[in-house]
N, CA, C and O atoms as a MOPAC input file, in Angstrom:
PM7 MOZYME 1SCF
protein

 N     99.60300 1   131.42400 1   120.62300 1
 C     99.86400 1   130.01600 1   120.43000 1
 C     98.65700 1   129.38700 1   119.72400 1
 O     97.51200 1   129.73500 1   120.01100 1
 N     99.02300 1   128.11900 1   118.46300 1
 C     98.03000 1   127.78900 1   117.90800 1
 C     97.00600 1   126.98400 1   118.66500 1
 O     97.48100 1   126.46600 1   119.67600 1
 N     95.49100 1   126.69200 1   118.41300 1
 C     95.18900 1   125.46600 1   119.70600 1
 C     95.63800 1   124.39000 1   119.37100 1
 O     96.11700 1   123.95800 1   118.32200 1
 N     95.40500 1   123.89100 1   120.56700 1
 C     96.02800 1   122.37800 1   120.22800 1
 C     97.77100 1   121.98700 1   120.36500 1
 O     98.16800 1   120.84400 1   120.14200 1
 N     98.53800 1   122.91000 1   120.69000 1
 C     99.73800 1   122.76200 1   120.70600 1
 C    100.24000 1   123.20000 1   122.36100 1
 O     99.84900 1   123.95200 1   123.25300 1
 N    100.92000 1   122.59800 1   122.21700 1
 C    101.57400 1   122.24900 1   124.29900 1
 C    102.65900 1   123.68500 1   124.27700 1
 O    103.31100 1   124.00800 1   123.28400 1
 N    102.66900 1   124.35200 1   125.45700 1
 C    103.78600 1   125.47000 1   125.58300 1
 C    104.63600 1   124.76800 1   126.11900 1
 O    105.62600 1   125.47100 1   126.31900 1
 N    104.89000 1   123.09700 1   126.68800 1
 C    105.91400 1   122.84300 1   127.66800 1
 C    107.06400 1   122.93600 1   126.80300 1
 O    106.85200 1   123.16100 1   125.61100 1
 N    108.17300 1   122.80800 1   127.18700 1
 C    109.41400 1   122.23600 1   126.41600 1
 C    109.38500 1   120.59800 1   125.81900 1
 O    109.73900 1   120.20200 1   124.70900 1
 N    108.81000 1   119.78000 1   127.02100 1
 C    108.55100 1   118.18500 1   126.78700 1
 C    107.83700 1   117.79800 1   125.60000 1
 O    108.28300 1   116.71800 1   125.21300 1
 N    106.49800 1   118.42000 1   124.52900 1
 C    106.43400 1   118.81400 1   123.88300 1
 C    106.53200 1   119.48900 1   122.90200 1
 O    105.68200 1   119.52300 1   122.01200 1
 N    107.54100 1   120.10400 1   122.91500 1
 C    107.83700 1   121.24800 1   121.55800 1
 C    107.94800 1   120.73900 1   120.39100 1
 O    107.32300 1   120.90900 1   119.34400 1
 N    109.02300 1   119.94000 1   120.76000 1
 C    109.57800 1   119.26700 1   119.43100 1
 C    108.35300 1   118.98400 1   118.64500 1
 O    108.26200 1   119.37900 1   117.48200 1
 N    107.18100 1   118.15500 1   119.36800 1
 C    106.23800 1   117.25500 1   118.67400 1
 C    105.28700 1   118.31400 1   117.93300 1
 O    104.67000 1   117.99400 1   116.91700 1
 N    105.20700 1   119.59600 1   118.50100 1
 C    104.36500 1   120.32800 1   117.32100 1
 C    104.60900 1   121.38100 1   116.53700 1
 O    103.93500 1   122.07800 1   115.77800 1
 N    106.33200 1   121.32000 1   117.07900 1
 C    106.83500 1   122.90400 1   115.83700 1
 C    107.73100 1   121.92200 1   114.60900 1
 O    107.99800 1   122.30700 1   113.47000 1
 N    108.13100 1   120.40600 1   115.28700 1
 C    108.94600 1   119.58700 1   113.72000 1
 C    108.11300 1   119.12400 1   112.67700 1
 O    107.07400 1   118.82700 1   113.26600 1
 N    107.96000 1   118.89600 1   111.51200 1
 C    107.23200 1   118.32100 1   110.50300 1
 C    107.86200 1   116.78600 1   110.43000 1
 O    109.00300 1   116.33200 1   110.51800 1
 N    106.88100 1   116.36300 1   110.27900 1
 C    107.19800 1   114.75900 1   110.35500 1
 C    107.78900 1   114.75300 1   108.94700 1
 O    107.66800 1   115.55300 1   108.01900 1
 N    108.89200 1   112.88900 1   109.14500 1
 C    109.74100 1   112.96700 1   108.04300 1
 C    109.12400 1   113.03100 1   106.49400 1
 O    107.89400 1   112.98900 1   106.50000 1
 N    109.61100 1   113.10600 1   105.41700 1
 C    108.74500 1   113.51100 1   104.17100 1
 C    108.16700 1   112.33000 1   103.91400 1
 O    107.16500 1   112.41500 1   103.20300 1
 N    108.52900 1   111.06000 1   104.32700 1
 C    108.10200 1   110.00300 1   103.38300 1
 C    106.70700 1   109.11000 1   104.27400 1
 O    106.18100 1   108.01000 1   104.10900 1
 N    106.53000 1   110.03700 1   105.06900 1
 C    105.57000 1   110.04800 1   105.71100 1
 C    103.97900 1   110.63800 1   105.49800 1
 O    102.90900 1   110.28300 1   105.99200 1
 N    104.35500 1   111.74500 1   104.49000 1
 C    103.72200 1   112.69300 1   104.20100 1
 C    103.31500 1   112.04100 1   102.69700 1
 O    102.28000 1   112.31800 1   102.09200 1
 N    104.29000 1   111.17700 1   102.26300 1
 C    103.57300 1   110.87600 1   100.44100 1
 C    104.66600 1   111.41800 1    99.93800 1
 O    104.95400 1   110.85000 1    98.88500 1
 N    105.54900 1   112.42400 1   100.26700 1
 C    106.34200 1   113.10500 1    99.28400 1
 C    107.10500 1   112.11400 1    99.03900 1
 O    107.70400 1   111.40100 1    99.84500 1
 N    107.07800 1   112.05700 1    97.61200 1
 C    107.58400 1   111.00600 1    96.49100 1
 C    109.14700 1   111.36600 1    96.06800 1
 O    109.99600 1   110.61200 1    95.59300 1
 N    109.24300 1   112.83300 1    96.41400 1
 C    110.67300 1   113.81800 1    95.39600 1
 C    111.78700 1   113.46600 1    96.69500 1
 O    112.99000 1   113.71200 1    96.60600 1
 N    111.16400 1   112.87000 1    97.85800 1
 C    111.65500 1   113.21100 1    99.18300 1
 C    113.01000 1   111.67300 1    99.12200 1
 O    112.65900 1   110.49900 1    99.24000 1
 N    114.63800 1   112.16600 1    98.89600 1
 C    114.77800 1   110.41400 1    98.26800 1
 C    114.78000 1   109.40000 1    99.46300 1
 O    115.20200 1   108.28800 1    99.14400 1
 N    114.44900 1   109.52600 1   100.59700 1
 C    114.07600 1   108.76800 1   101.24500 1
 C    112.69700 1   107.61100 1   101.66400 1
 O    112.55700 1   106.78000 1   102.56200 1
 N    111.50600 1   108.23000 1   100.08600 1
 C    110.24200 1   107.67700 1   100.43000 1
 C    109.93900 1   106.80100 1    99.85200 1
 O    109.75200 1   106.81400 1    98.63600 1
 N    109.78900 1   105.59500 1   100.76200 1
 C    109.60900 1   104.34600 1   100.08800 1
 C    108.63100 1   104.48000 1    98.75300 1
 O    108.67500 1   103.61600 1    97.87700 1
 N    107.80800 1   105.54500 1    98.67000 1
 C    107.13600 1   105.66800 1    97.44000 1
 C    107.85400 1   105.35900 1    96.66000 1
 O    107.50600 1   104.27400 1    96.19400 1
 N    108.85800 1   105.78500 1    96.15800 1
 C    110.35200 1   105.97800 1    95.34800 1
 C    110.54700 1   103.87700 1    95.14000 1
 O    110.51900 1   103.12500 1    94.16600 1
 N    110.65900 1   103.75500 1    96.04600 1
 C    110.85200 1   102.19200 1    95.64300 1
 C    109.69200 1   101.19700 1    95.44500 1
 O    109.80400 1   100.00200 1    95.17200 1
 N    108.34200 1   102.03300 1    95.66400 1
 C    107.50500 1   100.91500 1    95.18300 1
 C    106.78700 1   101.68800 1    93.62800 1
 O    105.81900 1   101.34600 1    92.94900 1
 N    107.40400 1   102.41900 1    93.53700 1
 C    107.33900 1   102.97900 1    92.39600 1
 C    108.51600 1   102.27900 1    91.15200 1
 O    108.15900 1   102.01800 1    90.00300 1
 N    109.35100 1   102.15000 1    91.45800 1
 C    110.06600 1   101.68500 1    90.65300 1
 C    109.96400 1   100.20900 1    90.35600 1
 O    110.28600 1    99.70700 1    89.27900 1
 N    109.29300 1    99.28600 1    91.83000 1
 C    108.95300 1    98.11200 1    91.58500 1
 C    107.95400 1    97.72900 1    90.35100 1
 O    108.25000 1    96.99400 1    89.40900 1
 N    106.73700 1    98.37300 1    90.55900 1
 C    105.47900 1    98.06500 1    89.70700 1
 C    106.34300 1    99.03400 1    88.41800 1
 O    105.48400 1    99.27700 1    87.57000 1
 N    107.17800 1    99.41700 1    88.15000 1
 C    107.24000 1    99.93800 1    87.20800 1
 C    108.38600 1    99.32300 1    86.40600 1
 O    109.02800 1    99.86700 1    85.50800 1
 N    108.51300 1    98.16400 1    86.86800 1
 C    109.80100 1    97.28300 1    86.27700 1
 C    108.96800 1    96.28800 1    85.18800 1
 O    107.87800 1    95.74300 1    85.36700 1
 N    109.67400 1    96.24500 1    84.23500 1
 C    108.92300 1    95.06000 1    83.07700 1
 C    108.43200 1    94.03100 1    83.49200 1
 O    107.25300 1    93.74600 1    83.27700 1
 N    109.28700 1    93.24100 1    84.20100 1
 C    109.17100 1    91.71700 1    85.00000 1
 C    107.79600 1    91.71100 1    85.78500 1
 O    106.84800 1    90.92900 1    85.71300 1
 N    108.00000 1    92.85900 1    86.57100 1
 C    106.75400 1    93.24800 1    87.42900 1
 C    105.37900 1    93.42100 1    87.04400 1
 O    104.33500 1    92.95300 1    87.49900 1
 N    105.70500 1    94.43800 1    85.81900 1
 C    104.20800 1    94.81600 1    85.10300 1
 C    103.64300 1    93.37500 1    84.18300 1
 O    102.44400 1    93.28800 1    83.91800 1
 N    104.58900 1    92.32700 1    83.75600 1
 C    104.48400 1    91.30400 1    83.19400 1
 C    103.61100 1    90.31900 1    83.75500 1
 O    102.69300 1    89.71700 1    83.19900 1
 N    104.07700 1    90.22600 1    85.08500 1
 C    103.90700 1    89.45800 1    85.82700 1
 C    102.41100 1    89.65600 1    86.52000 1
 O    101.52200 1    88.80700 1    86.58800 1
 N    102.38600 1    91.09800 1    87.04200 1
 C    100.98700 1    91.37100 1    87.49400 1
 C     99.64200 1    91.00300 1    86.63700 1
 O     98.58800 1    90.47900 1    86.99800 1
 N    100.20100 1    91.60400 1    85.02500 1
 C     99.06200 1    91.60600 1    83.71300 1
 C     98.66700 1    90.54600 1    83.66700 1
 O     97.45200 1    90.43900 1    83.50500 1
 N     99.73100 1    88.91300 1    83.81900 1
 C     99.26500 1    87.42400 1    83.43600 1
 C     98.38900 1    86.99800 1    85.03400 1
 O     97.40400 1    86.33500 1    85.35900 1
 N     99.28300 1    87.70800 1    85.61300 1
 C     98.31700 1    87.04700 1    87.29100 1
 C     96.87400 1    87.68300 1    87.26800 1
 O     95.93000 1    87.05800 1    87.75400 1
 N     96.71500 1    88.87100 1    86.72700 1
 C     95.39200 1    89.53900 1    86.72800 1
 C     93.96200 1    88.83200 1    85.95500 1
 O     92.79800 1    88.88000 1    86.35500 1
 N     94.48700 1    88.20400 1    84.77500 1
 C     93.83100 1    87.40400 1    83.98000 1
 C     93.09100 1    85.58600 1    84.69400 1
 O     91.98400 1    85.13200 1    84.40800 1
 N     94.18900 1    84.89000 1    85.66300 1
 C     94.18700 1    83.83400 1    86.51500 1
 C     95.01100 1    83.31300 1    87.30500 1
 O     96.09000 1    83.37400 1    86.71600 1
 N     95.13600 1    82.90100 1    88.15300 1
 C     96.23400 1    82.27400 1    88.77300 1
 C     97.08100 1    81.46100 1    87.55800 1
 O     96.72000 1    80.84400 1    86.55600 1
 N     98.13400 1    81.71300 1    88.04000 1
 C     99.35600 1    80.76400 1    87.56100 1
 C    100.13900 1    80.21600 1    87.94800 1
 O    100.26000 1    80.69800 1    89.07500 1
 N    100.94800 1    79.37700 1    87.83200 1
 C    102.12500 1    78.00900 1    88.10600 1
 C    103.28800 1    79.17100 1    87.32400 1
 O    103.18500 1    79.96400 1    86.38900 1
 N    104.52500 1    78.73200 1    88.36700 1
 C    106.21900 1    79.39800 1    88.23600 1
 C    106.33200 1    79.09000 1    87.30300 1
 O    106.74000 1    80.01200 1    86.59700 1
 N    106.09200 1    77.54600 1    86.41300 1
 C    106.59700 1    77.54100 1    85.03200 1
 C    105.69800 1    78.19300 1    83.95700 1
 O    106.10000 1    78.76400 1    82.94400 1
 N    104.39000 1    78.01100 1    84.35000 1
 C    103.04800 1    78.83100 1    83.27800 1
 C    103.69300 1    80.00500 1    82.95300 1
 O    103.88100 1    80.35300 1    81.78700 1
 N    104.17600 1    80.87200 1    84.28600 1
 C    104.35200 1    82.27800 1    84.25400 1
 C    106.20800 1    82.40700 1    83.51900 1
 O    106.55000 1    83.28800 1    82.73000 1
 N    106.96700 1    81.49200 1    83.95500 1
 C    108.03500 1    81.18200 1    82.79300 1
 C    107.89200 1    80.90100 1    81.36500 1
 O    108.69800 1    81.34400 1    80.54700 1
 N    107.00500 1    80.25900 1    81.07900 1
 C    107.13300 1    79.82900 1    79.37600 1
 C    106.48000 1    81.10300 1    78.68600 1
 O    106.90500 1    81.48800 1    77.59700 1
 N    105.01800 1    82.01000 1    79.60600 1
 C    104.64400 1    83.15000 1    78.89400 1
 C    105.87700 1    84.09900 1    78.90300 1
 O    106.38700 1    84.58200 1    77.89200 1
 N    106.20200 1    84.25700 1    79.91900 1
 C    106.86300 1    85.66300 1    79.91300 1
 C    108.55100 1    85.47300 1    79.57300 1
 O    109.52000 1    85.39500 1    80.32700 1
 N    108.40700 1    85.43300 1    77.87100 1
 C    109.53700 1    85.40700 1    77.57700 1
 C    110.90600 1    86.36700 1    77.44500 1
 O    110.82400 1    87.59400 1    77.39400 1
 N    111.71500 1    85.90200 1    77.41400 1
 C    113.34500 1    86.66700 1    77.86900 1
 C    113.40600 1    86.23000 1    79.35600 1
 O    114.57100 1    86.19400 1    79.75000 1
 N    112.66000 1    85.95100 1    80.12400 1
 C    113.00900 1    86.21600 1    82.01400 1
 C    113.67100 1    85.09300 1    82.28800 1
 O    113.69700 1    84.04600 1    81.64000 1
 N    114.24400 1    85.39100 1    83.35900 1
 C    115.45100 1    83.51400 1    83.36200 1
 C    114.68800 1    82.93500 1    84.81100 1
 O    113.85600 1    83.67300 1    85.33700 1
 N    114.84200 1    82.27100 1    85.11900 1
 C    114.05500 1    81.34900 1    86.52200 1
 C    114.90100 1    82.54100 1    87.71800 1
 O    114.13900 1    83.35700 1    88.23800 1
 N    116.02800 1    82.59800 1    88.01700 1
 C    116.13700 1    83.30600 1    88.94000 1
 C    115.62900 1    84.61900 1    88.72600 1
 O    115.20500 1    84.98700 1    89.82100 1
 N    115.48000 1    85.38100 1    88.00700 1
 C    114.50900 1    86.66700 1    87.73600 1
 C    112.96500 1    86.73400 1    88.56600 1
 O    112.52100 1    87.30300 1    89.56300 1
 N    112.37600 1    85.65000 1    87.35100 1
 C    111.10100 1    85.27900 1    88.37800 1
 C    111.14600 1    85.05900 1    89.71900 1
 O    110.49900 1    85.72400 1    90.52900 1
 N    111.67400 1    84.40800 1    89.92100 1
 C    111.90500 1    83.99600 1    91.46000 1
 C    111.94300 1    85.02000 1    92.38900 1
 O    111.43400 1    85.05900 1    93.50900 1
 N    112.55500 1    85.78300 1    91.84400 1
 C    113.29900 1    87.39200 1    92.53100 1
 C    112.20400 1    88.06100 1    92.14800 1
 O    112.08100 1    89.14200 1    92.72400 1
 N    111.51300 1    87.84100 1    91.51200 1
 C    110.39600 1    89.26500 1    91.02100 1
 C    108.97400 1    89.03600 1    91.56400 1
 O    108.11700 1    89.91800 1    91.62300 1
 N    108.78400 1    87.53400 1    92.02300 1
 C    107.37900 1    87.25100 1    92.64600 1
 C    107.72200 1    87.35700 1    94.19900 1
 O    107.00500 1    87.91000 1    95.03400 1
 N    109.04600 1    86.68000 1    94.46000 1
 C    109.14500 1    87.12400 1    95.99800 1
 C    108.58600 1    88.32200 1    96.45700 1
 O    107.66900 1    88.48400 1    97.26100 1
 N    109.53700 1    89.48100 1    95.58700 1
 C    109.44500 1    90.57800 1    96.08800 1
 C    107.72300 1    91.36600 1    95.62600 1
 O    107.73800 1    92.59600 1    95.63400 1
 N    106.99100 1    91.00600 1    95.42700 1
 C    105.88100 1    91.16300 1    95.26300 1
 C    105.05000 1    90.41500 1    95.87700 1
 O    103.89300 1    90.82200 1    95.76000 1
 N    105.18000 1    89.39500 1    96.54400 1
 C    104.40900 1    88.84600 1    97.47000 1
 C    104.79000 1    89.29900 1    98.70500 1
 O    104.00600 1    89.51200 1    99.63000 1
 N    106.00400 1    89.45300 1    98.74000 1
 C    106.52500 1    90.94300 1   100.23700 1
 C    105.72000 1    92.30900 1   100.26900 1
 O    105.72300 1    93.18700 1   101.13200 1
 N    105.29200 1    92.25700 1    99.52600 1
 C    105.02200 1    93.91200 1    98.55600 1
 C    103.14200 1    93.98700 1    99.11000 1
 O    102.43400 1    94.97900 1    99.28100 1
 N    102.83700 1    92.60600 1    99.25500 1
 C    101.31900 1    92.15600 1    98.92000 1
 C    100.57500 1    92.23400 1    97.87900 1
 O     99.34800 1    92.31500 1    97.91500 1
 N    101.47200 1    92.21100 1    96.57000 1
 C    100.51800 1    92.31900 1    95.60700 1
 C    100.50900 1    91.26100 1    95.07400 1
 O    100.26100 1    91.40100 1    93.87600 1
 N    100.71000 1    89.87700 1    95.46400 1
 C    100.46400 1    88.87500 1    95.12900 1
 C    100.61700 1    87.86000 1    95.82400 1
 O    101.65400 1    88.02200 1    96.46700 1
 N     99.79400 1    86.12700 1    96.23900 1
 C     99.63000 1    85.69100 1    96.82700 1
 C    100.34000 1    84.21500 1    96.59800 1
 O     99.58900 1    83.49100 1    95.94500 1
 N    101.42200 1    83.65600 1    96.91100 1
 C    102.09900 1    82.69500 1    96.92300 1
 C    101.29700 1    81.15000 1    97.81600 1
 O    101.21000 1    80.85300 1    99.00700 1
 N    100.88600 1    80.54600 1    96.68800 1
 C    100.20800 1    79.06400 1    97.46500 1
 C    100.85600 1    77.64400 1    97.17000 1
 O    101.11500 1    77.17800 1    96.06000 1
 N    100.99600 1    77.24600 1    98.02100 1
 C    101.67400 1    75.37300 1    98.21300 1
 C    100.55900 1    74.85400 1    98.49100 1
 O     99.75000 1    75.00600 1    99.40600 1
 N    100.65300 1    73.81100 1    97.00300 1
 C     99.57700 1    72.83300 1    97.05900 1
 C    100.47700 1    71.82200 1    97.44900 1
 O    101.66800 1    71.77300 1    97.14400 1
 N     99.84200 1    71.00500 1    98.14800 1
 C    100.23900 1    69.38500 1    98.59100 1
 C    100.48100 1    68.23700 1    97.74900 1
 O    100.37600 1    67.07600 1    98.14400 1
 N    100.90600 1    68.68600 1    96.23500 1
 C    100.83800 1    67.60200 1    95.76500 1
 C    101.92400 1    67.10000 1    95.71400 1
 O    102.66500 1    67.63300 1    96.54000 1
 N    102.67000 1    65.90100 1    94.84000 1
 C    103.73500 1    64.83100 1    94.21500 1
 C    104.07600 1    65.70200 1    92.74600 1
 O    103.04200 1    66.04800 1    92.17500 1
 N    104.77100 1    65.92300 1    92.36800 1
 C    105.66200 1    66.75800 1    93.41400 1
 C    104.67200 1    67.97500 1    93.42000 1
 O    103.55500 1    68.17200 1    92.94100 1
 N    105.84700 1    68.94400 1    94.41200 1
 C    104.69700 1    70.21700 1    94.59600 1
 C    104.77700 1    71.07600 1    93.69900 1
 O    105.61200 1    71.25400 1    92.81200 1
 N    103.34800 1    71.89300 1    94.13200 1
 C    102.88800 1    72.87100 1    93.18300 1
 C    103.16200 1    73.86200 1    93.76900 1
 O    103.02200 1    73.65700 1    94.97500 1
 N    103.52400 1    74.97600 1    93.53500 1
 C    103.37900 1    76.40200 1    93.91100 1
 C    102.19000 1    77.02100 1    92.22100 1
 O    102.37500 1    76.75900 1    91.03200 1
 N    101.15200 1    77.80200 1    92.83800 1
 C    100.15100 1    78.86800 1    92.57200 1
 C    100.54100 1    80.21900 1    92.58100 1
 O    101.28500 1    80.37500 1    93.54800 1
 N    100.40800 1    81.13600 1    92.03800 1
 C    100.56000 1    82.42200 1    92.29200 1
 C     99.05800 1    83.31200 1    92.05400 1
 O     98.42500 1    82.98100 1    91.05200 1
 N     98.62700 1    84.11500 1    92.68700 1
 C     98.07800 1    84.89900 1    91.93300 1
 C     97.69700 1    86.42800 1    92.77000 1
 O     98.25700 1    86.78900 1    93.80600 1
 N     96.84100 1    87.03800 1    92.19500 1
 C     96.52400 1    88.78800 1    92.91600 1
 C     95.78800 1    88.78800 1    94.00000 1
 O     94.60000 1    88.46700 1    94.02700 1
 N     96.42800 1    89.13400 1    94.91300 1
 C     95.96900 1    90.17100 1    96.23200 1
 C     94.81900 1    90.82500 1    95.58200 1
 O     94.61000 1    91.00300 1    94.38200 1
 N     93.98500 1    91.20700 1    96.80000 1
 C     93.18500 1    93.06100 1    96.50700 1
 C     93.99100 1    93.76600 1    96.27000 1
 O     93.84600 1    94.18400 1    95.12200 1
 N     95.03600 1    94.26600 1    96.86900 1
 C     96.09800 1    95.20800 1    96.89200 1
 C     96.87800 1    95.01300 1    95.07300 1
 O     97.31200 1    95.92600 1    94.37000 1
 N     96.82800 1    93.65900 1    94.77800 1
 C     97.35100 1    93.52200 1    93.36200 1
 C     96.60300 1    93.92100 1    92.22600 1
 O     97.01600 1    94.20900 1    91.10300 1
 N     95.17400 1    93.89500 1    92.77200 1
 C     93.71400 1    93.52600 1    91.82000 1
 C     93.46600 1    95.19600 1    91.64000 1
 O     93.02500 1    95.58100 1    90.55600 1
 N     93.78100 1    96.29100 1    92.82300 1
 C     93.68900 1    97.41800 1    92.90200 1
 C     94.76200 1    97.78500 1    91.42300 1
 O     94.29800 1    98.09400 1    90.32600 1
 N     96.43200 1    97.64200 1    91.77400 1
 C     97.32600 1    98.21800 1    90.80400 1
 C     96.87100 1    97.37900 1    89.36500 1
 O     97.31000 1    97.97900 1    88.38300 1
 N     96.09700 1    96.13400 1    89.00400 1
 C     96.71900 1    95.80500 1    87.47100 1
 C     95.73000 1    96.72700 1    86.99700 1
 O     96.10300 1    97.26600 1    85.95600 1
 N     94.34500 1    97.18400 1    87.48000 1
 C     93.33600 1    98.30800 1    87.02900 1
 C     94.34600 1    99.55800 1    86.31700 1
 O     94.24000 1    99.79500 1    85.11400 1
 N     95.29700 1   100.29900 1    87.16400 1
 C     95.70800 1   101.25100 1    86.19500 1
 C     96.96800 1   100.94000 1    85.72200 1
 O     97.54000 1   101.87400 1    85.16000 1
 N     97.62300 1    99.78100 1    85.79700 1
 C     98.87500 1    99.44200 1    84.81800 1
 C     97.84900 1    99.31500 1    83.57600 1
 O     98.14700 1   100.08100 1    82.66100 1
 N     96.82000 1    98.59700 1    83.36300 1
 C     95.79000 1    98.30000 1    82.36900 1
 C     96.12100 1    99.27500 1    80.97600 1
 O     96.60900 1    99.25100 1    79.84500 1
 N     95.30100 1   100.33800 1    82.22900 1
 C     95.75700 1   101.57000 1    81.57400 1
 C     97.13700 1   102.10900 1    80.78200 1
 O     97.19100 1   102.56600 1    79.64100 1
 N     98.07000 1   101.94400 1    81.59300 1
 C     99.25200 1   102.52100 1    80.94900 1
 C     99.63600 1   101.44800 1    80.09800 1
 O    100.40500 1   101.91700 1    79.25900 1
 N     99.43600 1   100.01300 1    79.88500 1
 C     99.96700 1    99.09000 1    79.07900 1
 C     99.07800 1    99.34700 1    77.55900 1
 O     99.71800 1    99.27400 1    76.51000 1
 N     97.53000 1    99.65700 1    77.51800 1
 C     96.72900 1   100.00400 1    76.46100 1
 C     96.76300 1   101.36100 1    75.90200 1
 O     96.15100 1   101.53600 1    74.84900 1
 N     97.50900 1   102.55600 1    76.55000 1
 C     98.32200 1   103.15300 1    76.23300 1
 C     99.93100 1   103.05000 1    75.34300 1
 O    100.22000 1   103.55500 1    74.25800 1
 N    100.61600 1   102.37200 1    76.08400 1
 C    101.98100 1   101.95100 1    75.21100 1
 C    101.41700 1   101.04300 1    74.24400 1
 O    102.25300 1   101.03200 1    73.34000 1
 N    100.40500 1   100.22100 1    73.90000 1
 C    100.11600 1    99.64800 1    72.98900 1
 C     99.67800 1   100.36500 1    71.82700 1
 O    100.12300 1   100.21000 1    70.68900 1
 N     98.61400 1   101.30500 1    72.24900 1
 C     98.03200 1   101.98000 1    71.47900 1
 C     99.29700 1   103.19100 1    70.84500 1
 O     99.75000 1   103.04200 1    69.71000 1
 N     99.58400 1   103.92600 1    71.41600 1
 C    100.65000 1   105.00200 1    71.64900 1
 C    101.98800 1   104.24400 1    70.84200 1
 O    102.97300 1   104.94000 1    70.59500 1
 N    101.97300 1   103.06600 1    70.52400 1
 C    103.96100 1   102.46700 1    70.50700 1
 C    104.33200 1   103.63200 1    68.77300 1
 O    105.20100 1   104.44600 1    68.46000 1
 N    103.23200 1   103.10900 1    68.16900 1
 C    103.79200 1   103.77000 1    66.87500 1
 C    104.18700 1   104.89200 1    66.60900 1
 O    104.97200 1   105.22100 1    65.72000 1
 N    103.30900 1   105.95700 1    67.87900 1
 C    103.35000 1   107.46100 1    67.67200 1
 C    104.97400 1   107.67300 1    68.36600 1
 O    105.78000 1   108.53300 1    68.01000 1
 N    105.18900 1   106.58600 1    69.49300 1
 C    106.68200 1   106.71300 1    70.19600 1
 C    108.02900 1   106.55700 1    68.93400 1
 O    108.92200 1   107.39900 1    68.83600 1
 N    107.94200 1   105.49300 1    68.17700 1
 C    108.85300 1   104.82900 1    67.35500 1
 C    108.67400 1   106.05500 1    66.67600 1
 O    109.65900 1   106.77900 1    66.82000 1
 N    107.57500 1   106.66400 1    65.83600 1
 C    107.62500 1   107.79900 1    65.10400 1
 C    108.59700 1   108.60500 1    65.48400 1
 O    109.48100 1   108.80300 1    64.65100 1
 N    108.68200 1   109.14600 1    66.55200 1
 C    109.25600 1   109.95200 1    67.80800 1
 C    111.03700 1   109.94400 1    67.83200 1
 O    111.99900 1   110.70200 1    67.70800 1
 N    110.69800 1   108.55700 1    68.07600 1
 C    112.48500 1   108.08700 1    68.15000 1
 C    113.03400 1   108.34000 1    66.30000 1
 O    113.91500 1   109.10700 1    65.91000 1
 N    112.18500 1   107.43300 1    65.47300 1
 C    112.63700 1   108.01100 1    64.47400 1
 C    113.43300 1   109.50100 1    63.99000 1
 O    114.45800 1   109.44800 1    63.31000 1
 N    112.86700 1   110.73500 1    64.40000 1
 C    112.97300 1   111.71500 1    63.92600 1
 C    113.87500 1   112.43400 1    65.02100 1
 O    114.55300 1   113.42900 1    64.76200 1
 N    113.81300 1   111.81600 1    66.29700 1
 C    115.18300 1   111.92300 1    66.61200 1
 C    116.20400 1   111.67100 1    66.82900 1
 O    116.96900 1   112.23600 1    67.61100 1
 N    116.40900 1   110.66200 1    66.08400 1
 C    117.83200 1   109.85000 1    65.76500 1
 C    117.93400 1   110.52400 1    64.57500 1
 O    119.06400 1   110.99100 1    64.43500 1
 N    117.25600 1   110.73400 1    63.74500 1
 C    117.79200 1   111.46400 1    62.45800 1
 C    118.37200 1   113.04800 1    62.69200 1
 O    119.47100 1   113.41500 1    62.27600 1
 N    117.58800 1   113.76100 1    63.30600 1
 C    118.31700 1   115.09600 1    63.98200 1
 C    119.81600 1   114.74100 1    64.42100 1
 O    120.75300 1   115.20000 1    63.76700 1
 N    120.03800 1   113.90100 1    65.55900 1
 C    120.98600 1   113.11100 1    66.02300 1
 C    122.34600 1   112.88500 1    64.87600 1
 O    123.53400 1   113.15200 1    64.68800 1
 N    121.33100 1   112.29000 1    64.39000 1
 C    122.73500 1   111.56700 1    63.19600 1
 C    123.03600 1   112.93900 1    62.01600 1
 O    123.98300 1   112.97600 1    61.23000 1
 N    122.21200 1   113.74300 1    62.12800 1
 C    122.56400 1   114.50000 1    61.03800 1
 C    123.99600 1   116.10800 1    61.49800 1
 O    124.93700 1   116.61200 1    60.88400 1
 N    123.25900 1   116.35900 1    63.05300 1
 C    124.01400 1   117.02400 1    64.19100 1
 C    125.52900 1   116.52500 1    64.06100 1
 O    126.52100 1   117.15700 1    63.69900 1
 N    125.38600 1   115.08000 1    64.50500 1
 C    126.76900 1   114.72900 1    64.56100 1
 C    127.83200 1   114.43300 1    62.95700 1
 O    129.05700 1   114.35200 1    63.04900 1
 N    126.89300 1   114.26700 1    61.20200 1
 C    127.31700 1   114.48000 1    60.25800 1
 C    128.03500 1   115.81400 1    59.95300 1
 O    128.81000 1   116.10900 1    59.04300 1
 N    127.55400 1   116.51800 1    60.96800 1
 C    128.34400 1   117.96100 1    60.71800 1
 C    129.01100 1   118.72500 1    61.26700 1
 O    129.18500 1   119.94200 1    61.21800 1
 N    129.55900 1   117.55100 1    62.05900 1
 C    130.71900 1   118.08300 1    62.85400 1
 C    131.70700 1   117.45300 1    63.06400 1
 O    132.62400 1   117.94300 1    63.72300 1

């Protein structure tokens, strides 16, 4: 018997089962919330939203007039769930009328560091992508010319 592990029965379970996967980090596991906060920060709205909050706090409409295409209920839906998330900090000022503030958590200030990254990447990188798509839409279109 290994040390550290109980021979009773009342015990067994607790040191021959592996705890559930999403417990462990496993990401492939489709039960691990990794899986959904992965897909959060990895939503446009989201990464949009973090990049302008990272720079200063902002006002619901500041962060509406920059971040164009998004409709008010979008935002709405996309800061909630990121201030659930803790990566961002929702404030009511007292004024006539009121203000709502938004801006980054630590926890927010931690992720815009390597979105940084992947956004100065797709920036840098967009042309070599479009190159990319180019030449395979032409394969594409030429595949389907001949048949």
């Amino acid at each position: 018997m290994q040390e550290g592990t109980f021979a009773t029965s009342s015990h067994l379970a607790e040191t021959t089962s592996a705890p559930p996967a999403w417990t462990r980090g496993d990401v492939f596991a489709p039960q691990c919330p990794t899986r959904q906060l992965l897909d959060r920060v990895g939503d446009k709205w989201s990464v949009l939203i973090l990049t302008l909050l990272g720079g200063r706090d902002h006002r619901f409409n500041e962060l509406k007039r920059r971040i164009g295409g998004i409709s008010q209920k979008m935002l709405s839906q996309t800061l909630r769930t990121l201030e659930r998330d803790g990566l961002i900090h929702r404030e009511v000022l007292p004024t006539a009328p009121v203000t709502v503030s938004y801006r980054l958590t630590a926890l927010g200030d931690d992720l815009i560091a390597a979105l940084r990254q992947t956004i100065d990447w797709a920036e840098t990188r967009m042309k070599d992508v479009l190159e990319a798509q180019r030449r395979y839409d032409s394969r594409v279109a030429e595949r389907e010319a001949r048949t």
